[in-house]
N, C-alpha and C positions, 0 to 999 in steps of 0.2 A: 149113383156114380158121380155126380155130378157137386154130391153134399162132400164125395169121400174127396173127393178134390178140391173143391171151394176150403175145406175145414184146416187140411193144411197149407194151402196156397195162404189162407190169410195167417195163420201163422207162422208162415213165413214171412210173410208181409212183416206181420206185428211186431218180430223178432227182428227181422232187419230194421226198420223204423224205430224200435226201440235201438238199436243199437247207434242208430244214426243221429237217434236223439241223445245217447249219453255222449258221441263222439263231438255233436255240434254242441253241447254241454260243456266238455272239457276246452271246446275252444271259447267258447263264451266266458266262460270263468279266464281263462288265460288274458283272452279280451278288456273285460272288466278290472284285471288285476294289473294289466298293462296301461288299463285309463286311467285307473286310482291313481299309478305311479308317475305318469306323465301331469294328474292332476296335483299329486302331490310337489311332484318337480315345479310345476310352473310355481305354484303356488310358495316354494320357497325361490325362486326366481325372481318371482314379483315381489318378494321381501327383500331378496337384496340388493335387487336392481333400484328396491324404495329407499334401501339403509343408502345403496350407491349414492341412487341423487340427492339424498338429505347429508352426507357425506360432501359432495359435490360443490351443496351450495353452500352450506356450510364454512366448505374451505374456500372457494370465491368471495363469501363475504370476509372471510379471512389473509384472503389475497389482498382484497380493495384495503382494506384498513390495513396491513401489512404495507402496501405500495405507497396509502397515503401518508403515513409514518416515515415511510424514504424518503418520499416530496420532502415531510418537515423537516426530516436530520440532515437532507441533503441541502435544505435551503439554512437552516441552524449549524451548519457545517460551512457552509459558504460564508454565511456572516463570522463564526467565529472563526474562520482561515484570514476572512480582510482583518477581525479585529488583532490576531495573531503576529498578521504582518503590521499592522499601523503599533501593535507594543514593539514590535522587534526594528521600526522605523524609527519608534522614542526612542528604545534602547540606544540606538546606535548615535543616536543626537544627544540622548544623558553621555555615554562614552566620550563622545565629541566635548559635552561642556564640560565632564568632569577632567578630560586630560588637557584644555585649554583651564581650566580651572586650577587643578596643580602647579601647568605652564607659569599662571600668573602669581599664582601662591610661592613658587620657587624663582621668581624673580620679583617678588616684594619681597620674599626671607633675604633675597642680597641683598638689594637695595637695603632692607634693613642693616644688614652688618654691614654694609660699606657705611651707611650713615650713622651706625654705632663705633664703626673704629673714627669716623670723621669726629664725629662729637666727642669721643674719648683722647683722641689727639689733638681737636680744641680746646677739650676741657684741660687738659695735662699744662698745654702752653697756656691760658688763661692763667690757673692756676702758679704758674710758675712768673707771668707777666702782674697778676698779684700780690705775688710774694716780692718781688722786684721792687714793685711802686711802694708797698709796705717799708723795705728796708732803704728806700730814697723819704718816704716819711719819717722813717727814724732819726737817718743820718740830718745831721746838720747842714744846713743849705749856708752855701758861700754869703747871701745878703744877711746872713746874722752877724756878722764882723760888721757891721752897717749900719746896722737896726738898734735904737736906745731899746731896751728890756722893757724901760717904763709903758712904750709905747703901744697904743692896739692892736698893731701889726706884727710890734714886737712877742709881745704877748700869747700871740695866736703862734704865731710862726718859731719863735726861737726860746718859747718858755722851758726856763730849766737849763739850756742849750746854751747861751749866748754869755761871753766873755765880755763887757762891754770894754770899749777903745781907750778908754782911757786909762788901762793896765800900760800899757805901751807908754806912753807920756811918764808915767809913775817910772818905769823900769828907766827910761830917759835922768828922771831927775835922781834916782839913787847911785846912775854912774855917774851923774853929773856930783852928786856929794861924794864919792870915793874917790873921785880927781882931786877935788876939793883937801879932802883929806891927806891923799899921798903927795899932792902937790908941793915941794918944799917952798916954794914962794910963790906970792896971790896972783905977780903977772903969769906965771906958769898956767895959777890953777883959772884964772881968767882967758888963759890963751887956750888951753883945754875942752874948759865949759863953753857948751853950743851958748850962743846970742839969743836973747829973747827974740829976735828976728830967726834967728834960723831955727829956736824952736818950731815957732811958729808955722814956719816954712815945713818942716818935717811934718807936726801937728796936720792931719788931713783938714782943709779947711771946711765948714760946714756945709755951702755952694757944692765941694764934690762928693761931700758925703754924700748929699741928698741927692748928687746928679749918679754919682754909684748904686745910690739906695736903688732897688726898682719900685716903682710904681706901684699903688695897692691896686689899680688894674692889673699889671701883669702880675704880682705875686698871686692873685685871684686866679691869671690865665695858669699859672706853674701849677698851682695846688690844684687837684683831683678834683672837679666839681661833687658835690654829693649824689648827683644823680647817676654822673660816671660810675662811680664807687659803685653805686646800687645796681648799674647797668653790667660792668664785670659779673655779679656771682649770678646775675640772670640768665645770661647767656649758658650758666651750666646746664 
């Protein structure tokens, strides 16, 4: 009685237990599939969280050298802003001398043409004050009626030019023979013809020839010194 019972009590046992065992089986596998997967998961976790912070640092040290490159553009930006302003400080001082530059260049151009119409209206009257003194050297000067031809002075001054005085005395005695001539009788033609006193008298005496003559001083002062002469076309 005792076997007929033990024999399926235990298998009932064995059959429950067996079943207990495939159910705690199916959790166990679910278990283990659920660890694998949490192990899998970490395991890609720890890789990205590794790629993260290699990522991370990465771009921090790409930050530092990114910021320190700002420092420099920013401190190479500063310098080329003063040097910016110190060209645009010249500039404005080139502008300054170039337009006081013009200023001065357009008042030498006057100055030049005022001093060009001066000098061209000096040159004109020069020009014209030597043409002047030219036609006073040509013409005959009053002390050549004065002056013997023979003379140095004569010579210099009245060559060519000069009539000498004693045409006059001549023209004297040829009316004095045509009186002579028409005179019907010698008292007539004796009363007619000048006295050899009052030739004489007529005749300029020599005293005032010489005291009429001027001076080889002053004809020296009248005639043009050569340096003058050389001094007029200088001045053009």
């Amino acid at each position: 009685m005792k076997v007929q019972v033990l024999v399926p009590l235990s298998l009932v046992v064995s059959v429950a237990l067996l079943g207990l065992m495939k159910f705690r089986q199916k959790d166990q596998d679910v278990e283990m599939k659920r660890n694998r997967f949490v192990n899998i998961k970490l395991r890609v976790s720890d890789d990205v969280l590794r790629e993260y912070q290699r990522s991370r640092s990465e771009t921090e040290e790409s930050l530092a050298k990114i910021t320190a490159e700002q420092k420099t553009l920013l401190v190479g930006a500063s310098r080329r802003q003063v040097e910016v302003d110190e060209a645009k400080r010249k500039m404005e001082i080139c502008r300054d001398t170039e337009k006081n530059a013009k200023n001065e260049l357009e008042s030498a151009q006057s100055e030049f043409n005022n001093f060009k119409a001066e000098a061209d209206k000096d040159t004109s009257s020069w020009k014209t004050e030597v043409e002047t003194l030219k036609q006073q050297l040509a013409e005959q000067s009053a002390i050549c009626d004065f002056v013997k031809k023979d003379s140095q002075l004569g010579s210099k001054l009245c060559a060519g030019k000069v009539e000498t005085p004693k045409e006059i005395p001549k023209a004297d005695a040829q009316k004095q023979e045509e009186a002579k001539a028409e005179a019907p009788k010698q008292e007539e033609a004796k009363a007619e013809a000048p006295t050899p006193e009052e030739a004489k008298a007529e005749a300029p005496k020599p005293e005032e020839a010489k005291a009429e003559a001027p001076k080889p001083e002053e004809a020296k002062a009248e005639a043009p010194k050569p340096e003058e002469a050389k001094a007029v076309p200088e001045k053009r």
